[in-house]
C-alpha positions as CSV (number, residue, x, y, z in Angstrom):
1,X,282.5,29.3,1.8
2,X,279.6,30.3,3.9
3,X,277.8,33.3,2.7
4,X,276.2,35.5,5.6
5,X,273.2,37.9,5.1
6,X,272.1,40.9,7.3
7,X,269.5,39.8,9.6
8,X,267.6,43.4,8.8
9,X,267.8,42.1,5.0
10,X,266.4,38.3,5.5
11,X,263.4,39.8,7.9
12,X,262.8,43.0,5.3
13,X,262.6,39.9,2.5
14,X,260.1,37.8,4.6
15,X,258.1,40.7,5.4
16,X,257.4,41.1,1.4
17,X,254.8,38.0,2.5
18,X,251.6,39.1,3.6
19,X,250.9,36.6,5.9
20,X,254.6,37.2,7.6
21,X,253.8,41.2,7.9
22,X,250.5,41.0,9.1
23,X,252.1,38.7,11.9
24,X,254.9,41.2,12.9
25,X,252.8,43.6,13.2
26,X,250.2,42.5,15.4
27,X,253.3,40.7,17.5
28,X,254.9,44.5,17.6
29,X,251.8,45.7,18.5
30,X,251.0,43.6,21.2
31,X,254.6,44.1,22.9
32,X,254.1,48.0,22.6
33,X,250.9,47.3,25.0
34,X,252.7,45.8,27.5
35,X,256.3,47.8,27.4
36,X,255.3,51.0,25.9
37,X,258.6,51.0,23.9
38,X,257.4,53.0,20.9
39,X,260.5,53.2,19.6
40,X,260.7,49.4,19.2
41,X,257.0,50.0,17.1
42,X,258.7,52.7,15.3
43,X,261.1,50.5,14.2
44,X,258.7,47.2,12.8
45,X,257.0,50.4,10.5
46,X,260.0,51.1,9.4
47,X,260.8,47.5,8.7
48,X,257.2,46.9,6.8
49,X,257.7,50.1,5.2
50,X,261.4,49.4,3.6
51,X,259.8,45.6,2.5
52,X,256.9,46.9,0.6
53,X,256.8,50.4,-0.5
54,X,259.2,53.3,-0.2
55,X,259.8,55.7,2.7
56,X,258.7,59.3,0.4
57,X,255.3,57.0,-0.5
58,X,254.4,56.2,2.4
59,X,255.3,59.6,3.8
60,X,253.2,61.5,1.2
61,X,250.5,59.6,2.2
62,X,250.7,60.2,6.1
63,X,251.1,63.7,4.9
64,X,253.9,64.2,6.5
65,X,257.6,65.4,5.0
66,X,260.2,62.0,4.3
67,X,262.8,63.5,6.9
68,X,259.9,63.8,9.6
69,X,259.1,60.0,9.3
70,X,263.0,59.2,9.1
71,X,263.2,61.6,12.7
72,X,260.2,59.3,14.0
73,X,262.4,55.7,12.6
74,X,265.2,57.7,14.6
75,X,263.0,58.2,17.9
76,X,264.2,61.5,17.2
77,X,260.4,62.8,17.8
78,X,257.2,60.7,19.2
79,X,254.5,60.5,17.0
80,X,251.1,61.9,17.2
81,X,248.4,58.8,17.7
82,X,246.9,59.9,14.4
83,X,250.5,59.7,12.5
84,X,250.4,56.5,14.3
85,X,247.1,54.9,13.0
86,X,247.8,56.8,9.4
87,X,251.7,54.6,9.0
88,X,248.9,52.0,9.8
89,X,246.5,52.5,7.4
90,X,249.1,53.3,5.0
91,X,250.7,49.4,5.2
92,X,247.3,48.3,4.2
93,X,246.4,47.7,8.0
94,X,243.2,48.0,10.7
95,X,243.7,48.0,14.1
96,X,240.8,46.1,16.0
97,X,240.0,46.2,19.8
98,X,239.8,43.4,21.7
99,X,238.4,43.1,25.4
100,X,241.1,42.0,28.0
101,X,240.8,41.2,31.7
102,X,242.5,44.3,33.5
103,X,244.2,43.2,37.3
């Protein structure tokens, strides 16, 4: 008999890798500059978050409350650009610029 996993569980288990989390970010990152879906960015943090560390952590450390970063997860509420870069930092992340050609 074949035994089926969740997709949410196999990617939250392959984000435990460094290397693999580091790459879903930047990939999330990169299609929240060309869509503007934030919700879809909401979701990778959520993702990284629930791979490596626990929502109340990483909460307490964005200094904000555990339901308010469940209501962002939700896109119940858009987050500031400083929650934002604070989830970020939080993951263990930098964000660095890099110069594009503009049409």
């Amino acid at each position: 008999m074949i035994r089926y996993r969740r997709y949410e569980d196999v990617l939250i288990e392959k984000l435990k890798d460094p290397k693999h989390a580091e790459a879903f970010l930047n990939a999330n990152i990169e299609a929240f500059m060309e869509d503007g879906e934030i919700g879809a960015l909401m979701l990778s943090f959520e993702h990284l978050i629930k791979a490596n560390y626990s929502v109340s952590k990483i909460a307490k450390k964005v200094g904000i409350s555990r339901t308010h970063l469940y209501r962002i997860f939700d896109n119940e509420t858009n987050p500031s650009f400083n929650i934002v870069m604070e989830i970020i930092k939080s993951l263990g992340f930098k964000i660095e610029a890099k110069k594009i050609k503009i049409a």
